[in-house]
N, C-alpha and C positions, 0 to 999 in steps of 0.2 A: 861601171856605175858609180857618181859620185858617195859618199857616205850620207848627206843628205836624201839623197831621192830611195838609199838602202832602206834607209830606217823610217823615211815621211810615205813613200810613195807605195812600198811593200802591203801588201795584203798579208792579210794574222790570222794565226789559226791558234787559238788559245783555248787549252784544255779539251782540246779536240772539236772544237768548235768555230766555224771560218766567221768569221767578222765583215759587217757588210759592206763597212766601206777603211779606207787607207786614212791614218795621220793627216795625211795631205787634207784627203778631204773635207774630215772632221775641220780641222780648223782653218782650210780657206774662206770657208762659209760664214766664217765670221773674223774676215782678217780684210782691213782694208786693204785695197789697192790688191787684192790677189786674184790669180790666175782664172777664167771663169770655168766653170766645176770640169767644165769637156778636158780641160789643160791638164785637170789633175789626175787621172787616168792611173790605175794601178800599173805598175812598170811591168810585170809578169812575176816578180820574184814573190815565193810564199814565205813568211817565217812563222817557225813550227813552235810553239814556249809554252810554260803552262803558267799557271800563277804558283805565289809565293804562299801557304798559309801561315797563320801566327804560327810564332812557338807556345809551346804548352808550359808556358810559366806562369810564376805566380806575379797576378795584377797590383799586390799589395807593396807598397815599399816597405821598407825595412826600419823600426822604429826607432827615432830620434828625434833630435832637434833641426825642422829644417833646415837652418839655416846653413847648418853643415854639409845641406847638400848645396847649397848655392855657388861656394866655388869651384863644384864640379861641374857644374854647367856652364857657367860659364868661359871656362877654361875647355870645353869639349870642343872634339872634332867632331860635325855634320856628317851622318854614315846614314844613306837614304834608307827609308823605312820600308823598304820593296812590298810586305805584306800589307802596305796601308797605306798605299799613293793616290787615293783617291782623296784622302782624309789630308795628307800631307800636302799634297799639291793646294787644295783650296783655302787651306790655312795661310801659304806661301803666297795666294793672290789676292787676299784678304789683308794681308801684314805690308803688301807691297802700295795696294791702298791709302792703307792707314798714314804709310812712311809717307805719303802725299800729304797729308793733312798738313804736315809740319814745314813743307814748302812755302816758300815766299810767294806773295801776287794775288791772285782774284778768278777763283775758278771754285766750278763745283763737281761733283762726281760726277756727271757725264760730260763734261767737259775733258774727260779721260780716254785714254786710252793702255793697252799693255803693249808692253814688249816682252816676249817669251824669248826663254831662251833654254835646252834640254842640253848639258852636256853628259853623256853616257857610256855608261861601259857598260858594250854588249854581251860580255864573253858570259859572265854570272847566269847558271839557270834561274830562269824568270823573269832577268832583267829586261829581255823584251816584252814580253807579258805585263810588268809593270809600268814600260813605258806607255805602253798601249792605255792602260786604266789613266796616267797620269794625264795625257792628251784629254780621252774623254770627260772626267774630272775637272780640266780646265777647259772647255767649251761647255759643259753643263752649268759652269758657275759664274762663266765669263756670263754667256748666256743670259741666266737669270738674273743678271744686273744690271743686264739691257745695254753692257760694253760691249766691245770691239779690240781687237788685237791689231796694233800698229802693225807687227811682223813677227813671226818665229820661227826661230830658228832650231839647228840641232847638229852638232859638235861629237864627233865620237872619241873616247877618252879610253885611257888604258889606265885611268888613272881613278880617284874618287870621282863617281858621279852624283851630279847635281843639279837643278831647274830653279832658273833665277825667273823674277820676274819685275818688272820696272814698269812703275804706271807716267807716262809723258801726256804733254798736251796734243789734243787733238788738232792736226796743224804743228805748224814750225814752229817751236818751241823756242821762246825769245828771252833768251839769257841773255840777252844784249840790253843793259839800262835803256836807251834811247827806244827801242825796239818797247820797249813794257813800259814805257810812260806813254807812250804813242795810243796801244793798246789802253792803257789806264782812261787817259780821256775820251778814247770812243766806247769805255766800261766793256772792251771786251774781255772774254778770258786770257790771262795771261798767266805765265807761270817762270818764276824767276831763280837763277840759283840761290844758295843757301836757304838756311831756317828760318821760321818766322818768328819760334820762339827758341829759347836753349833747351840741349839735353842734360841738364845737370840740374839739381836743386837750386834755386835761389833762395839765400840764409834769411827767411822769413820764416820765421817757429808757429806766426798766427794764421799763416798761410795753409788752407788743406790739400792734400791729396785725393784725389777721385778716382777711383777705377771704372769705367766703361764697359761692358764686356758687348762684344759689338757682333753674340750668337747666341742665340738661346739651348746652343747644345750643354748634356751634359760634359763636366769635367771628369774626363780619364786620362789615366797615360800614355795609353797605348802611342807611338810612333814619338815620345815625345823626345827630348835629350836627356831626362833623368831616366826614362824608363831605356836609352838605349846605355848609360852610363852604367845601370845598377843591373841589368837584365832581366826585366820585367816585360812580361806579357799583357795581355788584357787590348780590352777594346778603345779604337780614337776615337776622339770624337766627333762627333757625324754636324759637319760646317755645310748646314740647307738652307740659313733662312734669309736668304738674299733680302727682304721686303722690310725686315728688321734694321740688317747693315746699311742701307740706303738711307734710315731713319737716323740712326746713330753717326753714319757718316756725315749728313747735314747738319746738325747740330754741333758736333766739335770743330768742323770748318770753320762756323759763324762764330764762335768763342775765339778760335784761332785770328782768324780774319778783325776781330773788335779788338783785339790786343790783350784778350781775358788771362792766356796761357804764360804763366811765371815760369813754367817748365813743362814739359810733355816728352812721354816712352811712349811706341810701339808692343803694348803684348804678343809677340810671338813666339818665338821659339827661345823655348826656358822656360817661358810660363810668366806670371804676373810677378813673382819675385825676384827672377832675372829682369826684369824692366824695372821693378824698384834698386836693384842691383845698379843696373846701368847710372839711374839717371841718381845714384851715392856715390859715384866714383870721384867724385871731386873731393871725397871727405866731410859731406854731410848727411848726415844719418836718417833714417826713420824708423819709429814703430809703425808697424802696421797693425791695426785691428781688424780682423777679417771675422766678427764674432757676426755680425750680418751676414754676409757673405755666403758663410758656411749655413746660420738657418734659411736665405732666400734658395739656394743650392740644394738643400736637404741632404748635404755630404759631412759626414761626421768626419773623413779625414783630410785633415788640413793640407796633408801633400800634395794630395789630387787636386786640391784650389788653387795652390800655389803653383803647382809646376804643370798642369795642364796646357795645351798649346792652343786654346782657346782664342783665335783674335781679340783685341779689346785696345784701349787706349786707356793710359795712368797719366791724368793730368794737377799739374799746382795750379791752385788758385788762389786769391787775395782771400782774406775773411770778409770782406767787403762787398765781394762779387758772389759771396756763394747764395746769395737768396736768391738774385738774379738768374744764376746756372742752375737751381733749382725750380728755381720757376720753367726754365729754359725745356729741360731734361723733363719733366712731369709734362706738359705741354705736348711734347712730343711721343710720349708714354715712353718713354728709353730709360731702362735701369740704369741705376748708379750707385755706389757706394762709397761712402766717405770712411777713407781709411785711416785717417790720424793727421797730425803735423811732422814737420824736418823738426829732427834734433840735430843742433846744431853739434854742443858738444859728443855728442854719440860718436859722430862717422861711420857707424853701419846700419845697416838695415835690420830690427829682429820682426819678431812678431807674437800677437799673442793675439787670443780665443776665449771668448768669457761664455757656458752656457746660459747669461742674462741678456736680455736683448738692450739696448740704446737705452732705448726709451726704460725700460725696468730699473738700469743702475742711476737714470736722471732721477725718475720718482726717488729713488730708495734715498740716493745723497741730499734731495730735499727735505726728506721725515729726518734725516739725522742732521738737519740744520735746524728743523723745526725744533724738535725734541732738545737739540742744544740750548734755545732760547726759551725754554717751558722754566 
């Protein structure tokens, strides 16, 4: 038996409980162009797994300046979260998304589709058990978004395992110029290589930063790169609200698509200061103010804002554009938070947290312009 039909076609008996139908199953049912259900027949072989529970650690990170943790995450090696691939996996097809937005051409989220792909090492107890959750995980969320899976596949590894996920055009995908201006004037979808916009700052100091967060879950650690860096327990966070992401997905598209985006990051894995990280590495800098953030969140610790693996999208914009994107963003009820401008002289990323809200330090530096001129 191939190692594909071992691990898609197999019937699961997880934590002593049979499972009613196969991988295969689960996601033919929403995979183009696949097998029809009769094809995908459990092969006879059962595997026997249990699941993974967390560890009993402590959920808190360890007190500092985050910043300090930023180049540990970023410098990390991806070690799959076995106890939380439910949580991991939708994170991963939510980021994979998002990385759409930044593509060139003329398309909108259903005009998508995924490419899965599971490569795994079976030998670990649990890791079939986890693969099992990671499947259903991704047809419950594919699911709710009302996509489609181009194909998936699955790769068995003796090595690190991992689950990629690549969102393509629905149809042949026309990286070919000639091909995508053809497509242009009959306005159909198209979708073309490269970016639409950069992933680095552009040295505009008037220019803001926006963060997105494109899930109404709360921010935890759990499954995240700093919590697998520091070894930290605690809970992921729980990625449901498909009806939400669909909302936030159409609005950063049309920014994108108008030529609003001076730069734009992916929030995934690292968390939103790993995406401000990223999109510094050219050598220009930013604070971030996340003193909103933290009171819309009602999280008093700045680590868990920061390094949560929360989907979202951190875009620049012109100071020109921002009444426009807020108008945009309200309109659509989609939160957002303005995080500061690039410093240029800085070159790195810090952050700071005021318990004053915006609006409080506006008023207050007003009465102390007032009172200057009394």
């Amino acid at each position: 038996m191939s190692e594909k039909a071992f691990a898609l076609n197999s019937s699961y008996v997880i934590d002593g409980i049979r499972q009613e139908l196969t991988p295969a199953q689960i996601l033919d049912a929403l995979t183009e162009n696949a097998p029809a259900v009769g094809d995908s027949r459990p092969s006879g072989v059962t595997i026997v797994d249990e699941t993974v529970d967390p560890e009993v650690r402590s959920s808190e990170p360890a007190e500092g300046d985050a910043g300090e943790f930023l180049p540990l995450v970023l410098s990390a090696d991806r070690r799959l979260p076995l106890s939380c691939m439910d949580s991991y996996t939708r994170c991963r097809i939510a980021a994979a998304l998002i990385d759409a937005l930044w593509r060139r051409g003329h398309f909108r989220l259903g005009d998508l589709l995924l490419d899965a792909h599971w490569r795994w090492n079976e030998k670990p107890v649990g890791a079939m058990a986890a693969f099992y959750d990671s499947v259903k995980a991704a047809a419950d969320y594919v699911d709710s978004l009302d996509l489609r899976f181009s194909r998936c596949r699955y790769t068995r590894s003796s090595g690190a395992a991992s689950v990629n996920f690549r969102a393509v055009l629905n149809g042949d995908e026309p990286d070919d110029e000639a091909i995508a201006a053809e497509a242009a004037r009959a306005d159909e979808a198209r979708m073309a290589s490269g970016r639409i916009c950069p992933d680095t700052l552009a040295p505009d100091s008037r220019s803001w930063l926006i963060y997105i967060p494109f899930d109404s879950s709360d921010y935890c650690l759990g499954g995240s790169l700093l919590a697998q860096e520091l070894g930290l327990g605690g809970a992921a966070p729980q990625i449901e609200d498909a009806d939400y992401f669909l909302d936030c997905h159409e609005v950063v598209r049309e920014f994108a698509e108008d030529g609003l985006l001076l730069s734009a990051a992916t929030v995934g894995e690292g968390g939103l200061l790993a995406a401000a990280g990223r999109l510094a590495r050219r050598g220009i800098g930013t604070e971030l103010d996340i003193s909103d953030l933290l009171r819309a969140a009602q999280e008093p610790n700045a680590t868990k804002v920061l390094f949560a693996e929360v989907p979202g999208a951190l875009i620049q914009i012109r100071d020109s554009d921002f009444d426009y994107v807020d108008a945009e963003l309200l309109l659509q009820d989609v939160a957002y938070f303005p995080l500061g401008h690039p410093d240029i002289p800085c070159g790195k990323v810090t952050v700071k947290a005021s318990a004053k809200s915006r609006i409080q330090t506006i008023l207050e530096s007003l009465m102390r312009n007032a009172e200057g001129e009394d």
